[in-house]
N, CA, C and O atoms as a GROMACS GRO file, in nm:
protein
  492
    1UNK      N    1  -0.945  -1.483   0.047
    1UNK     CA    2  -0.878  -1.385  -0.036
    1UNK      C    3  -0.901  -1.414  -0.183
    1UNK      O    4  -0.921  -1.319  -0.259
    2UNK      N    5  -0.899  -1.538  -0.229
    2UNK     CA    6  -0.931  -1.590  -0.341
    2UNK      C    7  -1.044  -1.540  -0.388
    2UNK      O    8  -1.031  -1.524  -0.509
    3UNK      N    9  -1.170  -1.501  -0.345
    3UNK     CA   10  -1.335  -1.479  -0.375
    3UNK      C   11  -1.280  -1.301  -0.341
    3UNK      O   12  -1.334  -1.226  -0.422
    4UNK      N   13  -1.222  -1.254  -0.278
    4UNK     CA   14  -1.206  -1.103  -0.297
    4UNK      C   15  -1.130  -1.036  -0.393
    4UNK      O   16  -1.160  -0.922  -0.427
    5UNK      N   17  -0.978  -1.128  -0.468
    5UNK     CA   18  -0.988  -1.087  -0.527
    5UNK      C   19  -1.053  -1.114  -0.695
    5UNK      O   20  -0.988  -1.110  -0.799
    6UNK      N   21  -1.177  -1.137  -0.680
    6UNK     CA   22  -1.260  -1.176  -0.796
    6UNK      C   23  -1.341  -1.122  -0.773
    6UNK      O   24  -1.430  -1.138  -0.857
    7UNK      N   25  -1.373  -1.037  -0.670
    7UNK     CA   26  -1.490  -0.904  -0.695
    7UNK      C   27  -1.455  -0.796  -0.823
    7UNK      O   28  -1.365  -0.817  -0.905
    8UNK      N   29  -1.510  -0.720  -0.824
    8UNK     CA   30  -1.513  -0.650  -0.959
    8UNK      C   31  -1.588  -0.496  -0.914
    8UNK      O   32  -1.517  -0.401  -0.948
    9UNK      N   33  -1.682  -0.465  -0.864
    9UNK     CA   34  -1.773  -0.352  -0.868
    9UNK      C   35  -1.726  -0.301  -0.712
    9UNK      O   36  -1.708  -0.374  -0.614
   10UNK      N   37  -1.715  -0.170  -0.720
   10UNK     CA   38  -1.698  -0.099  -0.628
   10UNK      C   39  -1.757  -0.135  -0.469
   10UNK      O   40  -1.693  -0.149  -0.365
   11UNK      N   41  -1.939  -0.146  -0.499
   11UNK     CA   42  -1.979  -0.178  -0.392
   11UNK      C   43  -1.957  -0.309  -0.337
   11UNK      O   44  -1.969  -0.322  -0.215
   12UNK      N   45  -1.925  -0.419  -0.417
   12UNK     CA   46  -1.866  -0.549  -0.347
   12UNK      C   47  -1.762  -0.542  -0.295
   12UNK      O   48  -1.755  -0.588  -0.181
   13UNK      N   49  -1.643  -0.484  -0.357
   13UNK     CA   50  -1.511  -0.463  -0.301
   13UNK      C   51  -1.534  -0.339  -0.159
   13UNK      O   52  -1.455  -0.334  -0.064
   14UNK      N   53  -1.628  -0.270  -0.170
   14UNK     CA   54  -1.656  -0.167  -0.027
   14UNK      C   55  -1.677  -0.292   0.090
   14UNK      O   56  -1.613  -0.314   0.193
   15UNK      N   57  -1.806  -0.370   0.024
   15UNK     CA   58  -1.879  -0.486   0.128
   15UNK      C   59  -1.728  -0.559   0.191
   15UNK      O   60  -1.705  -0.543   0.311
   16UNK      N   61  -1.653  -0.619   0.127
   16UNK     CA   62  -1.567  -0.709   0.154
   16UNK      C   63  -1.475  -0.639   0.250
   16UNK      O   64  -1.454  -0.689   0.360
   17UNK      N   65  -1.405  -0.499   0.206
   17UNK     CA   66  -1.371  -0.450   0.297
   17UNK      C   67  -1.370  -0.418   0.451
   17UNK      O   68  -1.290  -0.432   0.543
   18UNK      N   69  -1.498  -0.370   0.435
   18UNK     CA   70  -1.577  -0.393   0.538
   18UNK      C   71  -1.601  -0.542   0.581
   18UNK      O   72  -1.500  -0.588   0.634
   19UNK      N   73  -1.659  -0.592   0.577
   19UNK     CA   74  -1.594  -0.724   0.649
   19UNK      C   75  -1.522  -0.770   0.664
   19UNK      O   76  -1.530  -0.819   0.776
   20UNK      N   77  -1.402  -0.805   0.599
   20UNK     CA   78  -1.236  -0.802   0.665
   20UNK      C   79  -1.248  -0.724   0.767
   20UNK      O   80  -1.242  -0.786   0.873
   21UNK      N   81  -1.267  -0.581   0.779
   21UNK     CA   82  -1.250  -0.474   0.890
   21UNK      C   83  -1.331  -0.575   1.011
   21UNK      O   84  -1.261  -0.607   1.107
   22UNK      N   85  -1.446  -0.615   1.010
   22UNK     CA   86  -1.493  -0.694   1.106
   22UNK      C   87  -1.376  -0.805   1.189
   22UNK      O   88  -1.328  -0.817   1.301
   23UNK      N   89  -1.370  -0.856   1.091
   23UNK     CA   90  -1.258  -0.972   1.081
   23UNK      C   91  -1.148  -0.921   1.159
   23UNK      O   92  -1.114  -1.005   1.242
   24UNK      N   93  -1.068  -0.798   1.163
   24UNK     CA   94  -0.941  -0.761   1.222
   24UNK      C   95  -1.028  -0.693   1.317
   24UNK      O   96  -0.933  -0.663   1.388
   25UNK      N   97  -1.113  -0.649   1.370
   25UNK     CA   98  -1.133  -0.581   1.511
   25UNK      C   99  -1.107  -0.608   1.613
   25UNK      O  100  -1.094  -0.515   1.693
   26UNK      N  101  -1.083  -0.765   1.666
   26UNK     CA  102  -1.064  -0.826   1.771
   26UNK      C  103  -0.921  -0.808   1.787
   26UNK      O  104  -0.872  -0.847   1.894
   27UNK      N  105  -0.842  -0.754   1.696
   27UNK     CA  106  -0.710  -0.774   1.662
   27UNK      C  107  -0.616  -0.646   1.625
   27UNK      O  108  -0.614  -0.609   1.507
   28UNK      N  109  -0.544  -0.585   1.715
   28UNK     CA  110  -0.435  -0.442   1.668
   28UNK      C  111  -0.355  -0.483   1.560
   28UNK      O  112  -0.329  -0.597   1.523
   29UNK      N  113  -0.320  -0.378   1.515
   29UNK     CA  114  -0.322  -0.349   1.364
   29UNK      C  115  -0.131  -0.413   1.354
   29UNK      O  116  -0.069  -0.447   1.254
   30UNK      N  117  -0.091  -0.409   1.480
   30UNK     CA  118   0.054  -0.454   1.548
   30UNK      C  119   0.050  -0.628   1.481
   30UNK      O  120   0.108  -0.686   1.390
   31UNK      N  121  -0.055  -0.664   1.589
   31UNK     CA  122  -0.085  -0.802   1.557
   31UNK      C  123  -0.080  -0.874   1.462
   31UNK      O  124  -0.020  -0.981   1.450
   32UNK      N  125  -0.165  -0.800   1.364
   32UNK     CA  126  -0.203  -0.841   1.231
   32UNK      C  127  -0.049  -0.819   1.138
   32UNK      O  128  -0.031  -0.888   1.038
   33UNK      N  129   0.041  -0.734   1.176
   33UNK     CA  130   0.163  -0.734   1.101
   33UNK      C  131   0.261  -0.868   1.126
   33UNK      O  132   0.327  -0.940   1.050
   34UNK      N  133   0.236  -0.866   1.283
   34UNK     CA  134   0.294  -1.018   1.251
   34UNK      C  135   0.333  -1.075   1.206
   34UNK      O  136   0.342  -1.191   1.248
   35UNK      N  137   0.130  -1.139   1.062
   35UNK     CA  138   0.191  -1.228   1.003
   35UNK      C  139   0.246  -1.187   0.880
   35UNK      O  140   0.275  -1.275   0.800
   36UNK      N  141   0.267  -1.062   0.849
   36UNK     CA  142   0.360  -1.021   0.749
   36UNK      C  143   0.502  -1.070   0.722
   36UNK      O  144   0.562  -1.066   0.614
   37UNK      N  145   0.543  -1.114   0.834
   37UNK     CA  146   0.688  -1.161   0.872
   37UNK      C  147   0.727  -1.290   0.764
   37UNK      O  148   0.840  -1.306   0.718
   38UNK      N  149   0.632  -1.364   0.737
   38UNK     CA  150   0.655  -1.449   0.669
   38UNK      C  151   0.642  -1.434   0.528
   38UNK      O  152   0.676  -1.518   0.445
   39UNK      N  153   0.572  -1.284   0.497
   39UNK     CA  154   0.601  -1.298   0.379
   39UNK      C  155   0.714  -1.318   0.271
   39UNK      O  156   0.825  -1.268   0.291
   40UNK      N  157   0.685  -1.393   0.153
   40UNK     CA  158   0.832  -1.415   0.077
   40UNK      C  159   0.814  -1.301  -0.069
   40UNK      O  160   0.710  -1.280  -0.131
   41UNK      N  161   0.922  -1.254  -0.089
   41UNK     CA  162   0.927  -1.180  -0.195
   41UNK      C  163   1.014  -1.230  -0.296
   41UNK      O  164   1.092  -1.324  -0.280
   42UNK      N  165   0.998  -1.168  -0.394
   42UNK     CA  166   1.033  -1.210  -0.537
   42UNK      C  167   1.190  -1.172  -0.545
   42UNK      O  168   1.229  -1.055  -0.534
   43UNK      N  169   1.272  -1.274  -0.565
   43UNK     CA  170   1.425  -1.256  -0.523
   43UNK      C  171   1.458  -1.144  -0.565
   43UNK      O  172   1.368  -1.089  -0.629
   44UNK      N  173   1.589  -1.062  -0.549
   44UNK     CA  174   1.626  -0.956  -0.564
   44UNK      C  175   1.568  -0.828  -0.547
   44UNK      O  176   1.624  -0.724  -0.581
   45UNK      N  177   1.448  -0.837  -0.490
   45UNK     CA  178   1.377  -0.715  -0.485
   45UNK      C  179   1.395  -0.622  -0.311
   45UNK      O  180   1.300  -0.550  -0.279
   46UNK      N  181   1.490  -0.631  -0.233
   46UNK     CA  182   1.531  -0.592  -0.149
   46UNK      C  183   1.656  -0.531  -0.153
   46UNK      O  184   1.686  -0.424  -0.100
   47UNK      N  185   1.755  -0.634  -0.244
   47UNK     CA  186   1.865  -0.545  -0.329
   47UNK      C  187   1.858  -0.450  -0.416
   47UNK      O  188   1.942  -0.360  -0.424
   48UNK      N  189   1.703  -0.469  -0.532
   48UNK     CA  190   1.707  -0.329  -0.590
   48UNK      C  191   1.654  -0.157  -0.508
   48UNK      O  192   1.680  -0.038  -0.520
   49UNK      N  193   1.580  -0.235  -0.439
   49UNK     CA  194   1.578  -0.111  -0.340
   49UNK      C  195   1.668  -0.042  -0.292
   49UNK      O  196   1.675   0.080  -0.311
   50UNK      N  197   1.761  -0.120  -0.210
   50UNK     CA  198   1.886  -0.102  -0.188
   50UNK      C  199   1.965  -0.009  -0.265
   50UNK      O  200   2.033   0.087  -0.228
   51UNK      N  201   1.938  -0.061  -0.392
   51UNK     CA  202   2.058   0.018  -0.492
   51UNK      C  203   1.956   0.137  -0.557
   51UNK      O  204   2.022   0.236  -0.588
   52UNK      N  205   1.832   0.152  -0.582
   52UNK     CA  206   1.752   0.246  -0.624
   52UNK      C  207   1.802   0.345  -0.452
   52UNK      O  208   1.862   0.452  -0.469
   53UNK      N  209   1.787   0.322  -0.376
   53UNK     CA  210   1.800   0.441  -0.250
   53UNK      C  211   1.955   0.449  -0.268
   53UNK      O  212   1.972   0.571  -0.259
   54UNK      N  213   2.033   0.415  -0.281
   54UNK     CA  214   2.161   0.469  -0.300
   54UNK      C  215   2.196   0.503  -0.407
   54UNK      O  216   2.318   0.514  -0.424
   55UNK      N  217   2.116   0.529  -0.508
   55UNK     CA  218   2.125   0.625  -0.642
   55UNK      C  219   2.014   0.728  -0.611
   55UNK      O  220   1.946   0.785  -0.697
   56UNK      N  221   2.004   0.743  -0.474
   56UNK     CA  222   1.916   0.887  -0.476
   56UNK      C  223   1.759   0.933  -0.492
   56UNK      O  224   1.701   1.037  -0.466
   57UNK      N  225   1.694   0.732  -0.583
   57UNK     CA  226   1.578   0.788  -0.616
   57UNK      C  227   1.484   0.702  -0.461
   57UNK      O  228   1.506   0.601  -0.394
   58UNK      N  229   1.310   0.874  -0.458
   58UNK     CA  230   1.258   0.828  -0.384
   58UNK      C  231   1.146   0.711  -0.401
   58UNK      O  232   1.079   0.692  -0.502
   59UNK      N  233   1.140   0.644  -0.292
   59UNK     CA  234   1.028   0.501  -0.372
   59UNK      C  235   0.875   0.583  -0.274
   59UNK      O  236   0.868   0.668  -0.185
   60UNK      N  237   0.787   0.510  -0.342
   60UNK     CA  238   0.654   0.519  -0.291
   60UNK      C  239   0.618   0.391  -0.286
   60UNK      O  240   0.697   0.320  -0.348
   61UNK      N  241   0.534   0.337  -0.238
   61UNK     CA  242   0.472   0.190  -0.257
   61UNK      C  243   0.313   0.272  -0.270
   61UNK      O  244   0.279   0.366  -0.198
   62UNK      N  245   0.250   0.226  -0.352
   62UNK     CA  246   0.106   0.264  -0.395
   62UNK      C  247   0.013   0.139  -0.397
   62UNK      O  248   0.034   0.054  -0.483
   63UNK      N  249  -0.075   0.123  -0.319
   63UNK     CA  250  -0.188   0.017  -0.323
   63UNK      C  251  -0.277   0.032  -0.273
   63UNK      O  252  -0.299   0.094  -0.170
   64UNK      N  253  -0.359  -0.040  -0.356
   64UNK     CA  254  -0.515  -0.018  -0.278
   64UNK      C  255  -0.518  -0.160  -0.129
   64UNK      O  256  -0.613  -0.182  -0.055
   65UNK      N  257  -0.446  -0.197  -0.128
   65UNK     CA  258  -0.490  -0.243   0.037
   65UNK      C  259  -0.467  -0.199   0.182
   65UNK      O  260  -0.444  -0.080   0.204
   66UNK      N  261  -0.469  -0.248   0.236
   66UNK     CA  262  -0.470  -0.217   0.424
   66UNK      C  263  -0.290  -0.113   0.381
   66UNK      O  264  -0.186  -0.130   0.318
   67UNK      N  265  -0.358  -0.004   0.469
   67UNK     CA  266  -0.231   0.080   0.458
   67UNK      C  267  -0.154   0.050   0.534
   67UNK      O  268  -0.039   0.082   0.505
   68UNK      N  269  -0.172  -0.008   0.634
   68UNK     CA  270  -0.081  -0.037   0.752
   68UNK      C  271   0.025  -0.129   0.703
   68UNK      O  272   0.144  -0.124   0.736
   69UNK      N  273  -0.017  -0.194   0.639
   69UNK     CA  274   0.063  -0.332   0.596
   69UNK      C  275   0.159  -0.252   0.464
   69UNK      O  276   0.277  -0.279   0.443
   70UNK      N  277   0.112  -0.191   0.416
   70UNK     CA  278   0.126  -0.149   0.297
   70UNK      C  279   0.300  -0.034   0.352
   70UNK      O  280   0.406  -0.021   0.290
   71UNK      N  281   0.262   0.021   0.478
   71UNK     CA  282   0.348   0.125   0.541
   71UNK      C  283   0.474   0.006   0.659
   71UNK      O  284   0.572   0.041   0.725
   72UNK      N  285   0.415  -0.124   0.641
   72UNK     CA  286   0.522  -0.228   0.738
   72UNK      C  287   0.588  -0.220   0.622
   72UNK      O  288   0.697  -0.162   0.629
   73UNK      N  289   0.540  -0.281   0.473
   73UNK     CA  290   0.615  -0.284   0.370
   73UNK      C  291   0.710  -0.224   0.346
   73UNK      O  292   0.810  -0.290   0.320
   74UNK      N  293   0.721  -0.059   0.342
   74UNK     CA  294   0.719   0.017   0.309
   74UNK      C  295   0.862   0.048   0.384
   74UNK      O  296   0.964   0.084   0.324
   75UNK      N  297   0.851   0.027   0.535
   75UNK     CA  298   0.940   0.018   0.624
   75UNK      C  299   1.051  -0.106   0.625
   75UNK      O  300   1.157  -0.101   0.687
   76UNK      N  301   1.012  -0.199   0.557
   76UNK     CA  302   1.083  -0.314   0.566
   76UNK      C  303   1.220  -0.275   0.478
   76UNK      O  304   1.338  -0.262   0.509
   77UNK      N  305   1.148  -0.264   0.355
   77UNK     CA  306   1.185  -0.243   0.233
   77UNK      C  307   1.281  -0.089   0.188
   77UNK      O  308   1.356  -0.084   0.090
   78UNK      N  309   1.256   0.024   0.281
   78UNK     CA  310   1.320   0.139   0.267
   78UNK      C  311   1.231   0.253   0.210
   78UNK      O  312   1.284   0.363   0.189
   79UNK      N  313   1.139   0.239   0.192
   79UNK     CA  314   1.057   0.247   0.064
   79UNK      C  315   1.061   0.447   0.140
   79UNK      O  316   1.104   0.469   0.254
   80UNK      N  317   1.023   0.526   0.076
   80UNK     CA  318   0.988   0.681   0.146
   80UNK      C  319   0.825   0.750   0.180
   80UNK      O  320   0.786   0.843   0.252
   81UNK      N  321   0.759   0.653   0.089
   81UNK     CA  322   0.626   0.679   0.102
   81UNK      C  323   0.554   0.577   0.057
   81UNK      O  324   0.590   0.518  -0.044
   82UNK      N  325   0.422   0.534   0.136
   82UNK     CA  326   0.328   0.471   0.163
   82UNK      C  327   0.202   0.481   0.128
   82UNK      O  328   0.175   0.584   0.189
   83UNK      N  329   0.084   0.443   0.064
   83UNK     CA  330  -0.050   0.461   0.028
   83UNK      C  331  -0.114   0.318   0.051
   83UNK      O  332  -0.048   0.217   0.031
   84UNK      N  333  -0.278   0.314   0.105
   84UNK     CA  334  -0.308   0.242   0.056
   84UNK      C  335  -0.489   0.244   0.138
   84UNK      O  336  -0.542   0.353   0.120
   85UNK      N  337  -0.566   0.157   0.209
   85UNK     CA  338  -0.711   0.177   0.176
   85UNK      C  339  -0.668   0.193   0.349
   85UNK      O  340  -0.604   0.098   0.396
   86UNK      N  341  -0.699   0.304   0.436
   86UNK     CA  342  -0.677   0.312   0.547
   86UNK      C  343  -0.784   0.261   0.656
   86UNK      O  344  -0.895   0.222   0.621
   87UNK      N  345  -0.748   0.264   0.771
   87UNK     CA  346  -0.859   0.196   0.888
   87UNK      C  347  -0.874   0.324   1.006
   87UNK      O  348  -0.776   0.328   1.079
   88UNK      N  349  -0.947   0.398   1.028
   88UNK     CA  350  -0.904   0.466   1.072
   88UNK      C  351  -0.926   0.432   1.228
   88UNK      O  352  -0.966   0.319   1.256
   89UNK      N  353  -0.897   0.549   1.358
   89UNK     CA  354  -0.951   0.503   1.478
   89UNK      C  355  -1.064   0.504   1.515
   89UNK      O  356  -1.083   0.479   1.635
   90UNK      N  357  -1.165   0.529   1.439
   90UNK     CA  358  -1.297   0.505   1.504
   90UNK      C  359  -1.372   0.357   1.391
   90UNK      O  360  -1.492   0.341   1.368
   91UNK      N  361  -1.262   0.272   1.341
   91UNK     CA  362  -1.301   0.205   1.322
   91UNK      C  363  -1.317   0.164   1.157
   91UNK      O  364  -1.303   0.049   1.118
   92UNK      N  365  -1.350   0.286   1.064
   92UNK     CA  366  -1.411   0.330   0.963
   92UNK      C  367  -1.300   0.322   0.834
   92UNK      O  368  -1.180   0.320   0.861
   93UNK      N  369  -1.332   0.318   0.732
   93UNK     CA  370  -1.238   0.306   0.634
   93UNK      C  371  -1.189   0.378   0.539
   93UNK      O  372  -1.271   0.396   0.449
   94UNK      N  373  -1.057   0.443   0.517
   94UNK     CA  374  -1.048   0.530   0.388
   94UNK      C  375  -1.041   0.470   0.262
   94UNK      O  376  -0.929   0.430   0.233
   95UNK      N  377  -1.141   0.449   0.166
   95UNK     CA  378  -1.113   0.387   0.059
   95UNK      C  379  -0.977   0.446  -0.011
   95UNK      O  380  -0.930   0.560  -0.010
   96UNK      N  381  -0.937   0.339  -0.066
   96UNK     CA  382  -0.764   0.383  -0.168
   96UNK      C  383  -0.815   0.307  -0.298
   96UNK      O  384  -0.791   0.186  -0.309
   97UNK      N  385  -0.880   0.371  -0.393
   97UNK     CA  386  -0.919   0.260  -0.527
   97UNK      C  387  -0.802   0.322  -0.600
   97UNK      O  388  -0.735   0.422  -0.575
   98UNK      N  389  -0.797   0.227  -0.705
   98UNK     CA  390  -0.717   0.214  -0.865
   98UNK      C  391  -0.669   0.352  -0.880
   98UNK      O  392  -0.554   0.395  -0.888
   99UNK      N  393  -0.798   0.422  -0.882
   99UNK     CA  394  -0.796   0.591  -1.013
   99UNK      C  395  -0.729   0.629  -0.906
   99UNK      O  396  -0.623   0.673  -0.950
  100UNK      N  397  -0.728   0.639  -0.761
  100UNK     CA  398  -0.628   0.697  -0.694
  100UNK      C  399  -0.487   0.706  -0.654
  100UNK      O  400  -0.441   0.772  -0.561
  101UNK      N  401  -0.443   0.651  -0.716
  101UNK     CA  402  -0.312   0.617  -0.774
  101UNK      C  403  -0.245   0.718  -0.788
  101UNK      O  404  -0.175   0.779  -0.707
  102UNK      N  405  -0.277   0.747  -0.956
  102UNK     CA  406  -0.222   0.859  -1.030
  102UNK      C  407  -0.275   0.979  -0.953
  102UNK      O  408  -0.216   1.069  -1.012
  103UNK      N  409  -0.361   1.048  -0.842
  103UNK     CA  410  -0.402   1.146  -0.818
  103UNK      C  411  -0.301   1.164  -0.703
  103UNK      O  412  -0.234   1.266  -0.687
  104UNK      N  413  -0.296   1.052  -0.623
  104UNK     CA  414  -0.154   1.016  -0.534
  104UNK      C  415  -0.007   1.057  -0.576
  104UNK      O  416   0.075   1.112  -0.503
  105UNK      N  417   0.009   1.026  -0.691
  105UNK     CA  418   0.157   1.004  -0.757
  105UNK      C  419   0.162   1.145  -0.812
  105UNK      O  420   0.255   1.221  -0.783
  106UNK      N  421   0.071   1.177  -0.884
  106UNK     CA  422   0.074   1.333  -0.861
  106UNK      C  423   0.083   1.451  -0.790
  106UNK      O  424   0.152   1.552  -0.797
  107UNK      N  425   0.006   1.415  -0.728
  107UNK     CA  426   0.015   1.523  -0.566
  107UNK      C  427   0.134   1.531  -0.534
  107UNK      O  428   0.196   1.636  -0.522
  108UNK      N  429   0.197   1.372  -0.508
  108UNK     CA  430   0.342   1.356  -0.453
  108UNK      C  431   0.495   1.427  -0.520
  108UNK      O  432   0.590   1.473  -0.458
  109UNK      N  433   0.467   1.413  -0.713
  109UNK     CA  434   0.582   1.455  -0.731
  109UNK      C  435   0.566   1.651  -0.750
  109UNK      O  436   0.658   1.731  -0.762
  110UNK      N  437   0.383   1.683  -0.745
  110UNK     CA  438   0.404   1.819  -0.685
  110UNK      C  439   0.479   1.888  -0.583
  110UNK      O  440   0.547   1.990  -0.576
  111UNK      N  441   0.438   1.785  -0.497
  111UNK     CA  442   0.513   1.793  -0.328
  111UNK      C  443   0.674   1.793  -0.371
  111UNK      O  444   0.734   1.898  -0.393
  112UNK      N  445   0.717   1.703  -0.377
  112UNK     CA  446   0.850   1.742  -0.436
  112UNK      C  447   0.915   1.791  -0.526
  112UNK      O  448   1.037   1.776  -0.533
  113UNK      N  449   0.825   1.877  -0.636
  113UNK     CA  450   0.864   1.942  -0.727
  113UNK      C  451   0.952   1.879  -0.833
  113UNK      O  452   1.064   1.913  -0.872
  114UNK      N  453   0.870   1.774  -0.871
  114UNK     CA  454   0.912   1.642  -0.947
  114UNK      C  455   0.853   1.728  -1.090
  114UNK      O  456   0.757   1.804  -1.095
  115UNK      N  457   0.952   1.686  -1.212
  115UNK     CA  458   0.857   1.680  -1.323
  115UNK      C  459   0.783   1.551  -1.368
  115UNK      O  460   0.864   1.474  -1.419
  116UNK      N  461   0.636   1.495  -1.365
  116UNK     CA  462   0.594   1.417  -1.455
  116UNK      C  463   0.682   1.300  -1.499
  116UNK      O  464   0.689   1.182  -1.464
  117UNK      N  465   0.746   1.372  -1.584
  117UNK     CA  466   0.850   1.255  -1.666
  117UNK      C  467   0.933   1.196  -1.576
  117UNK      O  468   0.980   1.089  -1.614
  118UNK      N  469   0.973   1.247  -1.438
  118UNK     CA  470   1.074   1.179  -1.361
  118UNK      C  471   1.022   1.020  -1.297
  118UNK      O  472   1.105   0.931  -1.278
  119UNK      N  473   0.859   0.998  -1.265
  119UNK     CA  474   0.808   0.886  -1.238
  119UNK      C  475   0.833   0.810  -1.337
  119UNK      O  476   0.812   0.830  -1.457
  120UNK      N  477   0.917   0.653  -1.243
  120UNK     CA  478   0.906   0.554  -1.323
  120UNK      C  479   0.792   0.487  -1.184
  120UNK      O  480   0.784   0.514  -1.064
  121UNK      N  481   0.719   0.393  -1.275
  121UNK     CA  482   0.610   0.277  -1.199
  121UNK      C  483   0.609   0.110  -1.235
  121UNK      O  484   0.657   0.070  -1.341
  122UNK      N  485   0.561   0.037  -1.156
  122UNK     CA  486   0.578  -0.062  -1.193
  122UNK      C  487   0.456  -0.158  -1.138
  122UNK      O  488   0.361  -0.092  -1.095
  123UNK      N  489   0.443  -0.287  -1.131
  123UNK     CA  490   0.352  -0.349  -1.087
  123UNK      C  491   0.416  -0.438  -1.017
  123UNK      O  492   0.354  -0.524  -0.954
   0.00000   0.00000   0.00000
């Protein structure tokens, strides 16, 4: 993970992808959440969720990695919507880069008839 994330150019980060994807084939996408279980998060960030969904606002989680993981997250956490670089069933990959973000976050507060100014984001 260290050497991936220090790629830089589109087609290396495609290559790598793709090979991770190699890497998880032997393995359902169930499996691989697993080891999500252990992930540790940055204190309080399960309580602000908490209190952001009981003041009404909706969360998205936006990333360019494995969507699946990205949508366990997503589920763990409360979150309402999910993005991220998909796998699909025949194997194949939906890229989720950077610039797609904002084309995401847009679409979305169209969909809900959000103004612009109502997105807050964060890293």
């Amino acid at each position: 993970m260290e050497a991936f994330e220090l790629l830089r150019s589109r087609e290396d980060i495609t290559t790598g992808r793709e090979t991770m994807l190699e890497w998880y084939l032997p393995f359902s996408k169930a499996r691989l959440i697993e080891h999500l279980a252990d992930l540790h998060l940055a204190p309080g960030v399960k309580q602000g969720f908490t209190r952001l969904k009981a003041g009404g606002v909706k969360i998205a989680l936006v990333s360019i990695t494995w969507q699946f993981a990205v949508e366990w997250l997503a589920a763990e956490l409360g979150a309402d919507y999910a993005v991220g670089t998909g796998w699909r069933e025949d194997n194949t990959l939906s890229h989720f880069w950077p610039e797609d973000k904002a084309i995401y976050l847009n679409a979305l507060l169209a969909k809900l008839k959000l103004a612009p100014e109502s997105l807050a984001a964060g890293r």
